[in-house]
C-alpha positions in Angstrom: -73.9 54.6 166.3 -76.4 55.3 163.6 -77.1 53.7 160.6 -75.3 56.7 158.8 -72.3 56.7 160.5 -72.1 52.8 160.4 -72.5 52.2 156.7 -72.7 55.4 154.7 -70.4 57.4 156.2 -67.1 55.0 155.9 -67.2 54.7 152.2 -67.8 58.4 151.3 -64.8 59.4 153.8 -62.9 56.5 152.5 -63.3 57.3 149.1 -62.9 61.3 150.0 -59.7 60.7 151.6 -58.3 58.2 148.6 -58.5 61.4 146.3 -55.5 62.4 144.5 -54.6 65.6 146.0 -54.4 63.1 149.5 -53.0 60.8 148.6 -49.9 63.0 147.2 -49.8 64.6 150.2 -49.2 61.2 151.6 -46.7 60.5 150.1 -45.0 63.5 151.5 -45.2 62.4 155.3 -45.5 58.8 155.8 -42.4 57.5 154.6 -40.7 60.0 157.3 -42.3 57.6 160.0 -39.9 55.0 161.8 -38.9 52.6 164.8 -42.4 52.1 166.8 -45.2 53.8 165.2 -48.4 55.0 166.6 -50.9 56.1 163.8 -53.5 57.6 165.1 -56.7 57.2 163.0 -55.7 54.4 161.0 -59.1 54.4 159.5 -58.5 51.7 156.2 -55.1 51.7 155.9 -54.7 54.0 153.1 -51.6 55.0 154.4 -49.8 51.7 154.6 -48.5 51.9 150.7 -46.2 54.7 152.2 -44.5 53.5 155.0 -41.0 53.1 154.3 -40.8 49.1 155.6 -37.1 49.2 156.3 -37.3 52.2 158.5 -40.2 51.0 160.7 -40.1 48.1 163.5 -43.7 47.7 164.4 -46.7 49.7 164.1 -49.6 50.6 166.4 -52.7 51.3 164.6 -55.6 52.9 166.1 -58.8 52.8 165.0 -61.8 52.0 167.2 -64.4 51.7 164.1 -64.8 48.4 163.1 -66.2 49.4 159.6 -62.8 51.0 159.0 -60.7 47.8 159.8 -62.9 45.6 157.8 -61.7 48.2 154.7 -58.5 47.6 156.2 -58.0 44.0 155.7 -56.4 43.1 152.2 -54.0 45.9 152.8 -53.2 44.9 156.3 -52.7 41.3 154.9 -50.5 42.8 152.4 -48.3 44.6 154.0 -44.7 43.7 155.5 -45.1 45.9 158.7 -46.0 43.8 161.7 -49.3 46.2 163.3 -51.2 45.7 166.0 -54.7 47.1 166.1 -55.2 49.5 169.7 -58.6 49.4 170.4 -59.5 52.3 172.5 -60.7 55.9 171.2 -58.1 58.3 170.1 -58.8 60.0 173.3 -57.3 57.4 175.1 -53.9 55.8 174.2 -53.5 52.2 175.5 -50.0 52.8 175.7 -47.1 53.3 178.3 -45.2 56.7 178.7 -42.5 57.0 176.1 -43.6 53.9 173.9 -43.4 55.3 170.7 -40.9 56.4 168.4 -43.2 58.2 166.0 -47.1 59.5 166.3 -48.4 59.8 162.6 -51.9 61.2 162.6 -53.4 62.1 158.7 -56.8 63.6 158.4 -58.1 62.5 161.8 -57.5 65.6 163.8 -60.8 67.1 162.9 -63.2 64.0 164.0 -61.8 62.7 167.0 -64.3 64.9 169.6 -61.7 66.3 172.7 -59.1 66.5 170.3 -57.1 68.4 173.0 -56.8 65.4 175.2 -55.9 63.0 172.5 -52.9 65.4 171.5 -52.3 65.0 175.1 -51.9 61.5 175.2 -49.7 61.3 171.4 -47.7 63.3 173.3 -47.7 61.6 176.4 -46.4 57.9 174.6 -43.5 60.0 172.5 -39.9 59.2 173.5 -37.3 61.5 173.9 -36.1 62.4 170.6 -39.3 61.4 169.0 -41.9 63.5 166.8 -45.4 63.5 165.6 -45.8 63.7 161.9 -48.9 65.1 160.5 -51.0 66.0 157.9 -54.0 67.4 158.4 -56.9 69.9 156.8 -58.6 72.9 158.6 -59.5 76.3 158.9 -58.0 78.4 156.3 -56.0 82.1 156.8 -58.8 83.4 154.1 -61.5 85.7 156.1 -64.4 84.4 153.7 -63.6 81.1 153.4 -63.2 80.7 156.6 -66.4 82.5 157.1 -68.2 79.7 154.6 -66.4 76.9 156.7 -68.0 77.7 160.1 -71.5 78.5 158.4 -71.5 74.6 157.1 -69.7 72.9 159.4 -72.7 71.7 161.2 -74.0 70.2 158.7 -70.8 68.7 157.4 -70.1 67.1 160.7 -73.5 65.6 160.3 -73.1 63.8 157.0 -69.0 63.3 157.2 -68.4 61.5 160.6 -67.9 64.3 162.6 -65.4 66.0 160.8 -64.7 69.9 162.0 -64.1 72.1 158.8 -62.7 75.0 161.8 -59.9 73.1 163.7 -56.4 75.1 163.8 -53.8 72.3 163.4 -50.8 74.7 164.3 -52.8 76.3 167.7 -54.0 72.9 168.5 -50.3 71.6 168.6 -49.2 74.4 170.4 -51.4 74.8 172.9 -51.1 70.8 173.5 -47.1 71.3 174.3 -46.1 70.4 170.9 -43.5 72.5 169.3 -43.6 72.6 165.8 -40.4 72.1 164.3 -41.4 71.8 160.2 -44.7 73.3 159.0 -45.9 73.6 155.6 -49.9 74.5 154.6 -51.7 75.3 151.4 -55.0 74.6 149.1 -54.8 71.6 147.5 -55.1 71.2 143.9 -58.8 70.2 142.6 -59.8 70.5 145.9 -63.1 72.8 147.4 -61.5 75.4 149.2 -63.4 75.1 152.1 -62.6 71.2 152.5 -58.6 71.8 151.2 -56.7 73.8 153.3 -54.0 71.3 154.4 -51.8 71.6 157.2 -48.5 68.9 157.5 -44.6 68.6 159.2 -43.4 67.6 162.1 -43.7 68.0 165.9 -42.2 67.3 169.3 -42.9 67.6 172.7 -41.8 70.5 174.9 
């Protein structure tokens, strides 16, 4: 890892992803987790204010950059969930079949690099009547935005950890054998266009 994406990098997507706009959309998924979770990207724990603590047992929190668990810390200390910190990249779920009651994944979709395979495995360690809950930013339905999107996502991914501006949250679930079963998606508020078209719901496997 470069020097970059060790200790630049962190604090600009930390501080990006504390924005308002986020962190109202958080507020519209988390507290719909419960019984084991699996977050996926935990990142530093910007979405542990949310949780609901009466409706959620234990929590698996994933998140193989240590930069981003040191940002964690107060808030893990403060919280009342009892989480346990998976160490292995989202690609790879150290997890049984079936483990999980809940998969919440927030603005991680678009760094994780074979994304396909780590839908794969969230789906894999969902139990039977279980459900991914996400919330997530992408390509937008707008021909010249999108268009402005893929012209500086290389450079974006440079300077923002690998973040994809061009990801389809609703084809990558589908074609991962999620069904969606609640969708919503618009620009957020104060928000670039480019950087704010935000995808979130609810999923299950097929």
């Amino acid at each position: 890892m470069n020097l970059w994406d060790e200790y630049i990098a962190p604090p600009l997507v930390n501080l990006a992803c504390s924005a308002k706009p986020i962190r109202y959309q958080r507020d519209k998924v988390v507290p719909k987790a419960s019984g084991t979770v699996l977050e996926v990207g935990f990142g530093s724990g910007l979405n542990l204010p949310y949780y609901d603590a009466d409706k959620v047992d234990r929590l698996f929190a994933l998140e193989p950059h240590m930069a981003m668990r040191k940002r964690a810390a107060e808030r893990v200390a403060a919280s009342p969930l009892k989480i346990e910190y998976l160490d292995l990249p989202g690609e790879e779920i150290p997890l049984e079949d079936k483990a999980v009651d809940t998969v919440l994944i927030t603005y991680t979709m678009c760094t994780i690099p074979d994304v396909m395979k780590a839908l794969s495995g969230m789906r894999r360690v969902i139990k039977p009547g279980g459900q991914m809950i996400f919330c997530e930013h992408g390509l937008a339905p707008d021909a010249k935005v999108a268009k402005w999107q893929q012209r500086i996502e290389p450079a974006w991914k440079a300077i923002a950890g690998g973040c994809h501006l061009t990801r389809s949250v609703p084809n990558m679930l589908n074609a991962s054998g999620f069904e969606i079963t609640e969708i919503d998606q618009m620009y957020l508020p104060s928000t670039p266009q480019i950087l704010g078209y935000n995808y979130w719901g609810t999923a299950r496997p097929t």
